[in-house]
RODO-2510 file (C-alpha; in nm, 4 decimals, decimal comma):
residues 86
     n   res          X          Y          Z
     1     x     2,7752     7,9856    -2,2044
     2     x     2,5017     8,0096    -1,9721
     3     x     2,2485     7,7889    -2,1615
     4     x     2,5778     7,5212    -2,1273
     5     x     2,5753     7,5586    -1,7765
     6     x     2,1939     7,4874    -1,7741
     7     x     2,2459     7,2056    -2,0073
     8     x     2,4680     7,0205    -1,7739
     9     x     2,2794     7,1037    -1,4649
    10     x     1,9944     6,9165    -1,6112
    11     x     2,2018     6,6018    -1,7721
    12     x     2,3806     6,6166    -1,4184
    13     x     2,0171     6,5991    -1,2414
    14     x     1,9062     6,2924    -1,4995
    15     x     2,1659     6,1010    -1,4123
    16     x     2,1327     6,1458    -1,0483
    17     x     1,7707     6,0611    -1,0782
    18     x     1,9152     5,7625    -1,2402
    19     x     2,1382     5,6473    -0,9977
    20     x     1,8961     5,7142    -0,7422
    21     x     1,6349     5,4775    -0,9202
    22     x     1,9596     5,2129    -0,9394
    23     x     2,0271     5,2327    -0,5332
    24     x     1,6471     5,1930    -0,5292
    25     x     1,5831     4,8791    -0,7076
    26     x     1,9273     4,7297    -0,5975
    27     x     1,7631     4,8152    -0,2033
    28     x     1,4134     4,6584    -0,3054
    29     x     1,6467     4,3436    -0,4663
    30     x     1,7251     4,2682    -0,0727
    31     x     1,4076     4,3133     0,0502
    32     x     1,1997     4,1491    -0,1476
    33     x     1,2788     3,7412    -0,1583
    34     x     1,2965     3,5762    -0,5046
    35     x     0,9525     3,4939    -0,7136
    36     x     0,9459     3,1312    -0,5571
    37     x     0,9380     3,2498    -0,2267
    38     x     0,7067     3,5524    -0,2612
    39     x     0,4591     3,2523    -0,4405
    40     x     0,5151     3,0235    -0,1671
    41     x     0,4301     3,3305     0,0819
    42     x     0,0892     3,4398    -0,1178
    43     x    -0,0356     3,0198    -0,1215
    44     x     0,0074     2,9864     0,2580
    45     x    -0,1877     3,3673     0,3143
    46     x    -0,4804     3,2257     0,1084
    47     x    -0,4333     2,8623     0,2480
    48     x    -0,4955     3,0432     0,6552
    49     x    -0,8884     3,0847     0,5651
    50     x    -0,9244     2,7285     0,4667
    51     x    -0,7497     2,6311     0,7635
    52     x    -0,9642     2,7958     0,9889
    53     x    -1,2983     2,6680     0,8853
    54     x    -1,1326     2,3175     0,8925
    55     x    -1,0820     2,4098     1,2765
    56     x    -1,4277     2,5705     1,2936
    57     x    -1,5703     2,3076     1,1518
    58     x    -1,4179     2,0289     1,3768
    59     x    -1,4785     2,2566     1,6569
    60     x    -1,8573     2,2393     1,5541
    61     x    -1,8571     1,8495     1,4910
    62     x    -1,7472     1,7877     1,8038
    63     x    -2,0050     1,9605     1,9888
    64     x    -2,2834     1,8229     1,7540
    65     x    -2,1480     1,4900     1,8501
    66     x    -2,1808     1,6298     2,2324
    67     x    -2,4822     1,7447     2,2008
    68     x    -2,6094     1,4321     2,0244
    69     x    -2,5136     1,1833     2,2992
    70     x    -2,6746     1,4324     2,5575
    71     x    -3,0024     1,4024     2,3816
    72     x    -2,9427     1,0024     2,3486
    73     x    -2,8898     0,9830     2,7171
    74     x    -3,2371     1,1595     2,7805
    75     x    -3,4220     0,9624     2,5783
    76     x    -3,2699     0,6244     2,7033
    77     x    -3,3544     0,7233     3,0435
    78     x    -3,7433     0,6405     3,1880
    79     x    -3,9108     0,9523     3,3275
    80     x    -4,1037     0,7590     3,5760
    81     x    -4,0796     0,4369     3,7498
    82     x    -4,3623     0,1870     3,8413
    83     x    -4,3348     0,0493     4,1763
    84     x    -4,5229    -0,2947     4,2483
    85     x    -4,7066    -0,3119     4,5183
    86     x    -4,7929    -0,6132     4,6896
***
């Protein structure tokens, strides 16, 4: 009778492990969104990178374009003047 008793205590403990396992899944079920979502998630996290070079980038056009007209505005400019003299 005793190896009964031992028999049932571990059938008992597989199918709480079971269960367990069960409440698990049926727990991760609600947390995790659906495959579309979870895909739609991942594209925008490896979209963020490409959007901020785009902003780097525009960030760094515009102040080649400064820098540009500052160096236009220099040259256009005469760095002496000639006076007549009567």
């Amino acid at each position: 009778m005793e190896q009964k008793k031992e028999e049932l205590k571990v059938q008992t403990m597989e199918k709480e492990l079971e269960e367990l396992r069960r409440d698990f899944f049926k727990f991760m079920e609600f947390c995790v969104p659906p495959k579309e979502v979870r895909d739609e998630i991942a594209k925008n996290l490896y979209t963020i990178p490409l959007s901020l070079l785009k902003i780097m980038r525009t960030l760094l056009d515009y102040e080649i374009k400064v820098l540009e007209e500052r160096i236009k505005e220099t040259e256009k400019k005469p760095k002496s003047k000639r006076i007549k003299i009567e």
